[in-house]
Backbone as a ProteinNet text record, in pm:
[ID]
protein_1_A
[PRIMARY]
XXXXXXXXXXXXXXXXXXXXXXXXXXXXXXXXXXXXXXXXXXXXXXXXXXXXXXXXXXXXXXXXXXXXXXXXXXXXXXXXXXXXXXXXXXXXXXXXXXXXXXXXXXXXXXXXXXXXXXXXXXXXXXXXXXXXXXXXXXXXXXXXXXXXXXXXX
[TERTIARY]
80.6	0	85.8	192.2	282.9	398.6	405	517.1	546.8	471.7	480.2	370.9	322.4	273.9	303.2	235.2	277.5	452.3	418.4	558.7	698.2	675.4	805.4	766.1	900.1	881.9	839.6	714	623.5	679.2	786.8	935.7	915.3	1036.7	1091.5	1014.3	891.2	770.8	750.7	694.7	642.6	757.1	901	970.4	971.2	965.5	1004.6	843.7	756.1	673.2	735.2	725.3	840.6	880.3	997.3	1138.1	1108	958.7	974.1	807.2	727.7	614.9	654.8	753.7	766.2	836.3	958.4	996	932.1	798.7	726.6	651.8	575.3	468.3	547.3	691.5	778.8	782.1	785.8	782.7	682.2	567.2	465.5	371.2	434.2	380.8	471.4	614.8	671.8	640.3	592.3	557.9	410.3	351.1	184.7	204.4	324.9	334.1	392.7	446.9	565.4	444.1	321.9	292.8	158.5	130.5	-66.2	-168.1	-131.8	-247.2	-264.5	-140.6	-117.5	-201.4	-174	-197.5	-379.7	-429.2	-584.3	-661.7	-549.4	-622.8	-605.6	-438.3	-434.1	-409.2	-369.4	-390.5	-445.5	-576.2	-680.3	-556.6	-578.2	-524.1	-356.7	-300.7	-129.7	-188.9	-275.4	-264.4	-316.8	-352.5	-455.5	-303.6	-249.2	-112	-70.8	-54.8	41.7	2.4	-109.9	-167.5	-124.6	-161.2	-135.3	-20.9	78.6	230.2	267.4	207.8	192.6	129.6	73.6	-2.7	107.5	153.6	289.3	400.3	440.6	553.4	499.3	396.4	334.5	368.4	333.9	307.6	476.9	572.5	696.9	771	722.4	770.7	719.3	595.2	545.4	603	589.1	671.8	837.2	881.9	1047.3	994.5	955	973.8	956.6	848.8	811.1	946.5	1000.4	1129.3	1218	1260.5	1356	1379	1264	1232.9	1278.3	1256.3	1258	1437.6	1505.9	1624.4	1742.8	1682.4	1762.3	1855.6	1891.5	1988.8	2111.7	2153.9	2304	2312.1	2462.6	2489.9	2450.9	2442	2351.7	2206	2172.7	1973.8	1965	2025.1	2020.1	2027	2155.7	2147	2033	2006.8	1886	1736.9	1725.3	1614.8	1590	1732.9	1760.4	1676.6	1746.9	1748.5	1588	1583.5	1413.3	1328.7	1338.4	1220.2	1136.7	1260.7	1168.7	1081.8	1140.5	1036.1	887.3	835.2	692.7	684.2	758.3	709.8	716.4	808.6	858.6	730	714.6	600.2	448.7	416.5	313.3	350.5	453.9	495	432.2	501.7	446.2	303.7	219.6	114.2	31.7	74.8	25.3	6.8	138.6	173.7	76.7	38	-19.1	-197.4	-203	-335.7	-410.5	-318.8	-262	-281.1	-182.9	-237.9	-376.2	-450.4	-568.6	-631.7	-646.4	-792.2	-771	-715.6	-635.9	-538.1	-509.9	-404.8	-439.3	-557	-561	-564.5	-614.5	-614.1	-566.3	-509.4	-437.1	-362	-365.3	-198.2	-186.8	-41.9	-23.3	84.8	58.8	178.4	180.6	85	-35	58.5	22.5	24.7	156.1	243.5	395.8	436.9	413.2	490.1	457.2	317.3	315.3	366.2	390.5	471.6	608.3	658.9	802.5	848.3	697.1	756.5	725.7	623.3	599.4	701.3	802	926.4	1027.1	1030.2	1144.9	1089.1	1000.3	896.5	919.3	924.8	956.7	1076.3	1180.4	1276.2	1352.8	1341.3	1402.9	1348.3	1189.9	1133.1	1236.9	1245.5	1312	1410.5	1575.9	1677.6	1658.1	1548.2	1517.9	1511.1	1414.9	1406.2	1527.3	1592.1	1712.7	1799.2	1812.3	1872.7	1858.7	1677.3	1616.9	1638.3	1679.5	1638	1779.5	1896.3	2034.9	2037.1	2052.2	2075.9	1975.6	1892.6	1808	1907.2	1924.5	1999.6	2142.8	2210	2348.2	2318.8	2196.8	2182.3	2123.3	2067.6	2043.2	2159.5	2234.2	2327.1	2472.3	2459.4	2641.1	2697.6	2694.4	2782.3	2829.3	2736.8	2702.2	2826.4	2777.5	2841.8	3022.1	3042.9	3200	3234.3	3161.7	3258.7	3243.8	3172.1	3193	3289.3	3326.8	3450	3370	3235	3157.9	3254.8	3243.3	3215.7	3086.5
-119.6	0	127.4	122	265.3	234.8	166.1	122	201.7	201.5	303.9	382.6	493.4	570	634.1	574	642.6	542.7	468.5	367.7	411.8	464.2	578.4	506.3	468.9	481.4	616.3	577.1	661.9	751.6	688.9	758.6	852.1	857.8	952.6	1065.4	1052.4	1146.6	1242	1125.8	1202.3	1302.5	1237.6	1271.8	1492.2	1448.9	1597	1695.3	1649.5	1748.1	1727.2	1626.9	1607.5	1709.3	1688.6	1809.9	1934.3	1958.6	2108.5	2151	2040.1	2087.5	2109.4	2042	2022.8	2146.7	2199.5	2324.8	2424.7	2441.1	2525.5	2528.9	2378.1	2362.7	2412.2	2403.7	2431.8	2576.2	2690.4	2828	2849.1	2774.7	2870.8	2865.8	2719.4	2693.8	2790.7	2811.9	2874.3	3065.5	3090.5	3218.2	3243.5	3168.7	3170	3128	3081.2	3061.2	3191.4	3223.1	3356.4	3462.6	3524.9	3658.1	3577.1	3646.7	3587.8	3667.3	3775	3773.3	3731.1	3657.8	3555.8	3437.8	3405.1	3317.4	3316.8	3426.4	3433.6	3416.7	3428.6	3431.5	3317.9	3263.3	3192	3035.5	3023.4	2864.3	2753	2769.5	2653.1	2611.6	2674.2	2655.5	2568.3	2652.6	2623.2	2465.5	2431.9	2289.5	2210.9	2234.7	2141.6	2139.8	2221.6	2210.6	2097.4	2145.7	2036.7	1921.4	1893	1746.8	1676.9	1814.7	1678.2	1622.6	1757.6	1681.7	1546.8	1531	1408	1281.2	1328.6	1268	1194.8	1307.1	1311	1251.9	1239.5	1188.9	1051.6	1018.5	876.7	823	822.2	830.6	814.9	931	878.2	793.7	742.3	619.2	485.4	471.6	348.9	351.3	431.4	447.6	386.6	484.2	406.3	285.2	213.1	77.8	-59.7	45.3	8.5	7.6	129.4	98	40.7	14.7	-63.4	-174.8	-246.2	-376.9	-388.1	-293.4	-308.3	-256	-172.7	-178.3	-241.3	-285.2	-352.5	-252.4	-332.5	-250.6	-214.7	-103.6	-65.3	-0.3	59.8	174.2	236.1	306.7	457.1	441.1	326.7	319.2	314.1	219.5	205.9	312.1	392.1	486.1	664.6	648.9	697.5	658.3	541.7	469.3	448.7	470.3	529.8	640.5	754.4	875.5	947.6	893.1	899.5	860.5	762.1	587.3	721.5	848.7	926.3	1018.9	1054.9	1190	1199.8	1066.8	1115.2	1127.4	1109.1	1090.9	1298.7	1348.7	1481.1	1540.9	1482	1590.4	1559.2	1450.9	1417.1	1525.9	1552.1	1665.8	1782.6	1811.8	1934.9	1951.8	1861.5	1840.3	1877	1830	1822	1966.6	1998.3	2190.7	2270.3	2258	2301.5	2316.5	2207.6	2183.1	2158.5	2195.8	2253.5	2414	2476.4	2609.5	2673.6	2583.5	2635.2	2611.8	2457	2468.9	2532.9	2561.9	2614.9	2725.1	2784.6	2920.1	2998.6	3000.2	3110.9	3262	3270.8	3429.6	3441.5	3310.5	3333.3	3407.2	3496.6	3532.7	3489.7	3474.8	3444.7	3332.7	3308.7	3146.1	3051.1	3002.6	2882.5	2945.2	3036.2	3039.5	3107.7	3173	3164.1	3064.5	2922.7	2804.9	2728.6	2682.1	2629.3	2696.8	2800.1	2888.5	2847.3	2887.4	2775	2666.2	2591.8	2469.7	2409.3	2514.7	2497.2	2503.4	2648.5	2700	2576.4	2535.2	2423.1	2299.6	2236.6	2152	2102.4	2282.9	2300.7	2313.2	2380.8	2373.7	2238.9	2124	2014	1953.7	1959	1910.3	1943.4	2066.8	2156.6	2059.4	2026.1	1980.8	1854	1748.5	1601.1	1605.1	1738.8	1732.3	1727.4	1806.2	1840.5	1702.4	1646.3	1501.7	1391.3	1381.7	1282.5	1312	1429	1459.5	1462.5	1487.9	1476.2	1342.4	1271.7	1118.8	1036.4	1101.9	1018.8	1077.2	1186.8	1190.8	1222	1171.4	1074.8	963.9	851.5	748.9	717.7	858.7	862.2	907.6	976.7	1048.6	1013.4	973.4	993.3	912	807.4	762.7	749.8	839.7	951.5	1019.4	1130.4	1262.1	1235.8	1122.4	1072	1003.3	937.2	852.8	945.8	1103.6	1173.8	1318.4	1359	1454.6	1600.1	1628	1776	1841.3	1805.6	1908.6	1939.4
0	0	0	98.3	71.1	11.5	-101.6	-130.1	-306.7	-396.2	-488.9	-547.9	-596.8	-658.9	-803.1	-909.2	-1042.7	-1112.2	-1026.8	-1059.4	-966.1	-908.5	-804.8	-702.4	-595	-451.6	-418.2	-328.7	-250.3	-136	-80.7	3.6	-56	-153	-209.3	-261.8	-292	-314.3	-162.6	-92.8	39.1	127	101.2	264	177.8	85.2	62.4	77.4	115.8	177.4	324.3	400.4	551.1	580.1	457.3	504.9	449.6	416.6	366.7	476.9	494.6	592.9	721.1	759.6	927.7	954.1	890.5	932.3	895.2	823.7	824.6	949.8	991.7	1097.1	1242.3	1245	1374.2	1421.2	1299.2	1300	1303.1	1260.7	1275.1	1443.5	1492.2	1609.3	1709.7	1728.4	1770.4	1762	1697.5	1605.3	1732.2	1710	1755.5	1909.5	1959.2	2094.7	2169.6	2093.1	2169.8	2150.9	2026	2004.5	2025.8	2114.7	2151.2	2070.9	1985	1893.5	1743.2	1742.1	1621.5	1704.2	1817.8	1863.5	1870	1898.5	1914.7	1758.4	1669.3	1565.1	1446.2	1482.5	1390.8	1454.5	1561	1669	1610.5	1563.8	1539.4	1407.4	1280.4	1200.5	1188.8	1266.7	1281.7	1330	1425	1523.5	1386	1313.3	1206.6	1145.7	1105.3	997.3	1061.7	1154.6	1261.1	1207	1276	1252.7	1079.7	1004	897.8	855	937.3	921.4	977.1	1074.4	1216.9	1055.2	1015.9	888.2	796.9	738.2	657.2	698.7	824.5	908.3	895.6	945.7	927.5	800	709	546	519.1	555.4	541.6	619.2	724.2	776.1	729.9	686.3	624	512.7	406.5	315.3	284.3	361.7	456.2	455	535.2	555	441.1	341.8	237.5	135.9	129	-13.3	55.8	218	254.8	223.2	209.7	165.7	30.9	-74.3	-194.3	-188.9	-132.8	-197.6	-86.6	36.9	115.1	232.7	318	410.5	421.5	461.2	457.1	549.5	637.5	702	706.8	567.4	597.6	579.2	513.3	533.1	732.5	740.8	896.7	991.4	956.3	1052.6	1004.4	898.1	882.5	901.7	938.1	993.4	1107.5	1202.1	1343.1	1375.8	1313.5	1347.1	1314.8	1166.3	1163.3	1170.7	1270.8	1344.3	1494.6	1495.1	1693.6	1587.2	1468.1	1415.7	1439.7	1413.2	1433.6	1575.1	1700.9	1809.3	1860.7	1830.2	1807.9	1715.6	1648.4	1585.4	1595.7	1683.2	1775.6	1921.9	1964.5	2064	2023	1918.8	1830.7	1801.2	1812.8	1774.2	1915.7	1998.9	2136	2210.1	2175	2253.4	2176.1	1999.1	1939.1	2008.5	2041.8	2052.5	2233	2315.1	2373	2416	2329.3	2313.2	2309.6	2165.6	2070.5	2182.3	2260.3	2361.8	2501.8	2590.9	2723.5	2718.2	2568.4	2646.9	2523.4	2415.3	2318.2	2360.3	2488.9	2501.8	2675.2	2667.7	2829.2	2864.6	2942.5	2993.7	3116	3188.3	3272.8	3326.1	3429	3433.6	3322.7	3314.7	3239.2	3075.5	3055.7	2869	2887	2966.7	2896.5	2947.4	3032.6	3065	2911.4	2889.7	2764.9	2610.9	2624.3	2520.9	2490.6	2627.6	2662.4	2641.4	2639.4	2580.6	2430.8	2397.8	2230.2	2167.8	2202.6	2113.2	2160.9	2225	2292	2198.4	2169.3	2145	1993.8	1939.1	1786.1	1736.7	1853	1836.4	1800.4	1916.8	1913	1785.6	1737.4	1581.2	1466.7	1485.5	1349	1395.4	1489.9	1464.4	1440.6	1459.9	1462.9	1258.4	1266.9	1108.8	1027.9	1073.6	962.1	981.4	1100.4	1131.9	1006.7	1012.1	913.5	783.5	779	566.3	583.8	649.2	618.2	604.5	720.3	711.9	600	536	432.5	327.7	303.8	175.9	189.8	278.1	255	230.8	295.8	239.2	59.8	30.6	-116.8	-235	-208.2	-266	-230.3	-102.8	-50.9	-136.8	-185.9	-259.2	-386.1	-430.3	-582.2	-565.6	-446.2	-492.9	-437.2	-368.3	-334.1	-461.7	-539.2	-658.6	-789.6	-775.4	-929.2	-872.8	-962.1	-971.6	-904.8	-919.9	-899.7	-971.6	-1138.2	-1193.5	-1324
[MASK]
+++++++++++++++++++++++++++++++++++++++++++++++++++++++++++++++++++++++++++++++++++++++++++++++++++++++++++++++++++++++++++++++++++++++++++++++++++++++++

């Protein structure tokens, strides 16, 4: 089922909404946590983004597991299958602070909504570096041994 689309591994399709939704969904949750009238107005929305990244993260891990099968294991599949086996758990985090926010701190001030603020930007923060982890270590395992055996020029 997640294994190809249009004759293409389905991977390689999906991870690049991944690595281009999740550091969007990280700023904008961080953005809407720190300024509370971004937050009063745009919350619902940012937590839905969220979610469908949580979606997308899913989708590229079944996926993953799906072309693993088809092109087999190595070093670097492995240690990219490491590193991006916690992502969805990080952007189920992200998902959580998001939603979070929208129902208990949209127009809070106080202890309550800068503690959960605190930990949205922390939340998104650690997402954004988990992200850049997974799409590096996926494409050294796609490329690295491309771009070491040709000259770049």
């Amino acid at each position: 089922m997640f294994d190809t689309f249009l004759g293409l591994p389905l991977h390689v399709l999906v991870v690049h909404a991944a690595v281009a939704g999740i550091p969007v969904a990280t700023v904008l949750t961080a953005a809407v946590a720190v300024r509370r009238p971004w937050r009063e107005r745009l919350i619902w929305p940012v937590a839905v983004f969220d979610l469908v990244m949580l979606g997308v993260t899913y989708l590229a891990r079944e996926s993953g597991e799906a072309f693993l099968r088809r092109i087999g294991e190595s070093s670097a599949v492995t240690e990219h299958r490491e590193i991006a086996g916690s992502l969805p758990y990080y952007v189920l985090a992200l998902c959580a602070t998001s939603l979070f926010l929208a129902l208990f701190c949209r127009r809070r001030r106080g202890p309550l909504g800068g503690l959960v603020s605190l930990v949205a930007v922390a939340v998104a923060a650690a997402t954004l570096v988990q992200t850049a982890r997974a799409g590096h270590s996926g494409s050294q395992a796609a490329w690295g041994d491309i771009v070491r055996s040709t000259s770049g020029r």
